[in-house]
VEXTIBA-106663 format. One line per field, with one value per residue (C-alpha): chain; x, y, z. Coordinates in pm, 1 decimal, always signed. Example, Ala and Ser with C-alpha at 12.3 -4.5 7.8 and 13.67 -1.06 7.14 Angstrom:
<recs>
chaine c(A|A) .
c1 c(+1230.0|+1367.0) .
c2 c(-450.0|-106.0) .
c3 c(+780.0|+714.0) .
</recs>
This chain:
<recs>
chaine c(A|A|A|A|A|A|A|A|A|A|A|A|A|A|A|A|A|A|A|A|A|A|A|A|A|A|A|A|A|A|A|A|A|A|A|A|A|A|A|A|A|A|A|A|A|A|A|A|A|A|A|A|A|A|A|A|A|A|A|A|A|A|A|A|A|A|A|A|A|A|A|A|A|A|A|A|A|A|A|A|A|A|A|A|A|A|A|A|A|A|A|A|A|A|A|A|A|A|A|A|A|A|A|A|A|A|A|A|A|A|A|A|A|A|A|A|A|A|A|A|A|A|A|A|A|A|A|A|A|A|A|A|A|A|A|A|A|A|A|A|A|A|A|A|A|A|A|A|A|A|A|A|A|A|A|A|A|A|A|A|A|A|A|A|A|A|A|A|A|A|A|A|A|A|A|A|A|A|A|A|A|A|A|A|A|A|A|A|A|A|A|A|A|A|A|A|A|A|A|A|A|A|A|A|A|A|A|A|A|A|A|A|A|A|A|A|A) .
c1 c(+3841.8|+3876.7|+3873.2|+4165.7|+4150.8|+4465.6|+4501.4|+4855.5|+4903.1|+5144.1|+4986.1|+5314.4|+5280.8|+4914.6|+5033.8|+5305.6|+5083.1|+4796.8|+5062.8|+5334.2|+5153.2|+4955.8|+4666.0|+4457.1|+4711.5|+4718.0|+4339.4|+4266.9|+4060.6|+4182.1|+3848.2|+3996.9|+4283.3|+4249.2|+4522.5|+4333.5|+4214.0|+3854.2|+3831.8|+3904.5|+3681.0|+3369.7|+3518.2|+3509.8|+3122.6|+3046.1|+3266.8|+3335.5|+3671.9|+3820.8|+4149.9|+4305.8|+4637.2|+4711.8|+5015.7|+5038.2|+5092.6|+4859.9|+4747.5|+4334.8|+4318.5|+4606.8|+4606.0|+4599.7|+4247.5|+4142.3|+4237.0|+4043.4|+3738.4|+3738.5|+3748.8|+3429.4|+3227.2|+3415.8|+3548.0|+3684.4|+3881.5|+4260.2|+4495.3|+4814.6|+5033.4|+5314.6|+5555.6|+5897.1|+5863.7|+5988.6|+5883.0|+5794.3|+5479.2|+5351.6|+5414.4|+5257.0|+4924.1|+4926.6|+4938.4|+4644.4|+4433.7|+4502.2|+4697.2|+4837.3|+5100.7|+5353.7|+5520.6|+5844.4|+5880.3|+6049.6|+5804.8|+5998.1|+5707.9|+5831.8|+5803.4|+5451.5|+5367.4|+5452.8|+5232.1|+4932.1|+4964.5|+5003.4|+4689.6|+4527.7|+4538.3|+4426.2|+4105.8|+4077.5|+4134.9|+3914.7|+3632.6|+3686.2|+3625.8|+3269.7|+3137.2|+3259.8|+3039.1|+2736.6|+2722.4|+2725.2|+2533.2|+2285.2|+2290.0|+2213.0|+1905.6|+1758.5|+1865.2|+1724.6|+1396.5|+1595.8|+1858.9|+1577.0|+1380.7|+1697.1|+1758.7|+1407.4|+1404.4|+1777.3|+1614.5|+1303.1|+1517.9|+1723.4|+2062.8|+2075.7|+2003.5|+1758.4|+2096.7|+2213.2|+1879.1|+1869.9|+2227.8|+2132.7|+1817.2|+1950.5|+2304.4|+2488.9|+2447.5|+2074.6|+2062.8|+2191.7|+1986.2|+1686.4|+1767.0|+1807.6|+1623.1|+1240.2|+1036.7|+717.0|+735.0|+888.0|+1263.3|+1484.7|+1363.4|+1005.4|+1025.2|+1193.0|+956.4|+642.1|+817.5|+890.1|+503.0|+417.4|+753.9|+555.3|+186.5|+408.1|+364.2|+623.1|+767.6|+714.6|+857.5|+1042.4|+753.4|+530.1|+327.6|+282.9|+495.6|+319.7|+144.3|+180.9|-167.4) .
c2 c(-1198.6|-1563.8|-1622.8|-1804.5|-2025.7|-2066.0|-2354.3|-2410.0|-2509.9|-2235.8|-1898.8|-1718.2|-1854.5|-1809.5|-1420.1|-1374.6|-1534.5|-1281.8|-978.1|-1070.5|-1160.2|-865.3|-1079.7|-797.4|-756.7|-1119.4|-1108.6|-1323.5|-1227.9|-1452.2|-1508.1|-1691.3|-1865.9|-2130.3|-2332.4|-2700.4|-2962.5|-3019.0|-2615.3|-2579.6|-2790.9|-2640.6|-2316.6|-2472.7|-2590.9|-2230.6|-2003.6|-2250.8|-2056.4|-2103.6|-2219.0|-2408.8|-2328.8|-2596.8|-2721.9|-3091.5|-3210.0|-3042.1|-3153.3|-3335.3|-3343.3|-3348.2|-3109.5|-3469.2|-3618.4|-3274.7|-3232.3|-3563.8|-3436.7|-3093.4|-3256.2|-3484.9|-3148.5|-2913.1|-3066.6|-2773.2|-2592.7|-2542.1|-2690.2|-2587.9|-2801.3|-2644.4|-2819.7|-2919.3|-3241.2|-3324.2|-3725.9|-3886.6|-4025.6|-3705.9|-3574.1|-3921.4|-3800.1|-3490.7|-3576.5|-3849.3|-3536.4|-3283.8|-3042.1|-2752.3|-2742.5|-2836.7|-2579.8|-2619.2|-2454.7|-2200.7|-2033.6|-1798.9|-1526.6|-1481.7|-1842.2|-1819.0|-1548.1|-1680.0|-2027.2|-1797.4|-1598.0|-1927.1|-2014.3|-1719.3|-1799.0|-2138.2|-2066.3|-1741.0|-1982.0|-2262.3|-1992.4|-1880.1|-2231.5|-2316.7|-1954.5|-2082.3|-2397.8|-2262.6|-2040.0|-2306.5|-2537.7|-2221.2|-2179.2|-2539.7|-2550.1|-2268.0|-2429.2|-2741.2|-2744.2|-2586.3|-2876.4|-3178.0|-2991.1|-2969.6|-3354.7|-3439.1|-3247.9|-3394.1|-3731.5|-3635.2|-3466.5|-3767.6|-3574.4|-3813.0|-4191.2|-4449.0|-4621.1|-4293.5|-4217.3|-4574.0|-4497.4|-4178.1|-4319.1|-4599.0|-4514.0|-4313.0|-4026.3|-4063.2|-4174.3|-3881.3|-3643.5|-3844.8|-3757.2|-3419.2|-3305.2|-3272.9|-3252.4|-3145.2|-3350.6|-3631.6|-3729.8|-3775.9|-4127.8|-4096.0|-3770.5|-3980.9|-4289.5|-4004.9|-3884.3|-4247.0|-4266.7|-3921.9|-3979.3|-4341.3|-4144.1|-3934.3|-3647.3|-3337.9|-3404.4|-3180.9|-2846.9|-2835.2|-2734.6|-3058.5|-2907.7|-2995.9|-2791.5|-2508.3|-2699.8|-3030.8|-3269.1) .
c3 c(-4011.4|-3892.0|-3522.0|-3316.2|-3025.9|-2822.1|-2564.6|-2328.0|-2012.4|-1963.1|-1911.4|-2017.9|-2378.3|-2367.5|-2306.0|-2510.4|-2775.9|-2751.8|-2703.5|-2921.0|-3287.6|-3403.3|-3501.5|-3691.1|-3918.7|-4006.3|-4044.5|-3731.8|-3444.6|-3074.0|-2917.4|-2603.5|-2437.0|-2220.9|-2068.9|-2018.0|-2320.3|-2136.4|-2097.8|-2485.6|-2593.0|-2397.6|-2558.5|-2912.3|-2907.3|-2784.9|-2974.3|-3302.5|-3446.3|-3739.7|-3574.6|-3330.3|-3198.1|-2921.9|-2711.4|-2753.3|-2400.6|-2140.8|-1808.4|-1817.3|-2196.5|-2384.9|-2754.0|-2992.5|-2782.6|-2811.4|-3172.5|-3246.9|-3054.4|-3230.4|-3567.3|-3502.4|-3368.8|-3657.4|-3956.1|-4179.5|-3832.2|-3907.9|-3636.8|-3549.9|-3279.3|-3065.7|-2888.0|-2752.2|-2843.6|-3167.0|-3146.4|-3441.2|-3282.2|-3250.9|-3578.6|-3720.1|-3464.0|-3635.1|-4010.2|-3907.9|-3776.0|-4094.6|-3875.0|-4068.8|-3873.9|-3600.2|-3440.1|-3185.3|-2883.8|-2777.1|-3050.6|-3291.6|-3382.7|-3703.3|-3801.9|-3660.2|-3874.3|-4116.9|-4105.5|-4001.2|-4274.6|-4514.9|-4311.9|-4345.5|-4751.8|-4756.8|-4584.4|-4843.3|-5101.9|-4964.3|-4908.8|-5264.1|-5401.6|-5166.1|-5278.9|-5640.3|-5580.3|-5487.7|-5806.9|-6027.7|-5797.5|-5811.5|-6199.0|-6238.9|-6019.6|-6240.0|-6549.2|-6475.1|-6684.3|-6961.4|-6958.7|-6927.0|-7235.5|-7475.6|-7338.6|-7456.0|-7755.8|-7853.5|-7863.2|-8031.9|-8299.3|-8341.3|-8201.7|-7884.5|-8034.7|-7791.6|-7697.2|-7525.9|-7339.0|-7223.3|-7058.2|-6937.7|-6790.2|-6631.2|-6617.1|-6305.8|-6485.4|-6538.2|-6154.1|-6059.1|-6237.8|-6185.4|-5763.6|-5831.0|-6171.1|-6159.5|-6500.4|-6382.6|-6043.6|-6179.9|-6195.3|-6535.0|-6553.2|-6554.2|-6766.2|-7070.9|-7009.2|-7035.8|-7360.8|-7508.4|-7488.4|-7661.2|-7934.6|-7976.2|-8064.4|-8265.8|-8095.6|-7978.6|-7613.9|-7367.2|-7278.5|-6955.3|-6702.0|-6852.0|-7055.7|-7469.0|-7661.1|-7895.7|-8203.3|-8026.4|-8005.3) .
</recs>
């Protein structure tokens, strides 16, 4: 269930809003409605919903300076503007702050179901995708000493040539595993300068954890 905010200066909208749309249905829970920009945004550091449905020009703070501050504070939130003003400045304010969408008033509910429920799948989708990321993002953190061992053991076997190691160890590539691989508390590039010593004695490189591999001296 994702959680709405609705800000207008006019409490009839702000009613027919809440009472018109049946929210649940849509998957969205309205956790307030407020009808001023500095209001709203005291509402947004508290409550931190998933989107904001705001009237464009409001008394105090209007719905673009409070658009702008909502971004800074909440980056992924979902904005949709209403109004019945149609001017291209506007619509230019709103495609600079990511809005979803830009709905005119008077509101036709079925038109607003309708970009909710478009919404409603994007942030489905875009959940989808960061729970997608953090598997593999997971899977690689516990496959890292297998990965730097099979690296090593690619170059001692003469499958991965110096030339390639050099790139990987000095390259972006290497850079980036060296930040975020460890071989035994080290990072990719002291790992293959500790096995360029042992492959130089003649000896088997490492296994993953730092330790000599079975039979090695």
């Amino acid at each position: 269930m994702y959680t709405l905010l609705i800000v207008d200066d006019e409490w009839q909208t702000r009613k027919g809003l809440r009472e018109l749309v049946c929210w649940q249905e849509l998957g969205i829970e309205v956790v307030g409605d407020v009808g001023d920009g500095r209001e709203a945004l005291t509402l947004v550091q508290e409550l931190k919903p998933d989107i904001l449905l705001t009237d464009v020009r409001m008394p105090h703070m209007d719905g673009m300076e409070l658009s702008r501050q909502v971004r800074g504070m909440l980056p992924q939130i979902a904005i949709v503007f209403i109004s019945v003003y149609s001017d291209a400045d506007y619509l230019r304010n709103a495609l600079r702050l990511d809005a979803v969408d830009y709905l005119y008033k008077p509101i036709h509910m079925e038109e607003l179901k309708r970009t909710m429920s478009s919404l409603v799948e994007r942030l489905n989708q875009a959940a989808q995708d960061r729970a997608q990321q953090e598997h593999i993002r997971s899977l690689l953190e516990s496959s890292r000493p297998l990965l730097i061992e099979r690296f090593l053991r690619g170059w001692f076997s003469g499958i991965l040539d110096d030339e390639q190691v050099i790139r990987a160890k000095n390259g972006a590539a290497g850079a980036e595993l060296s930040a975020k691989w460890r071989f035994g508390g080290r990072g990719l590039s002291a790992a293959v300068e500790h096995a360029a010593g042992r492959r130089h004695r003649g000896e088997q490189p490492d296994s993953a954890g730092g330790h000599p591999a079975q039979g090695a001296t």
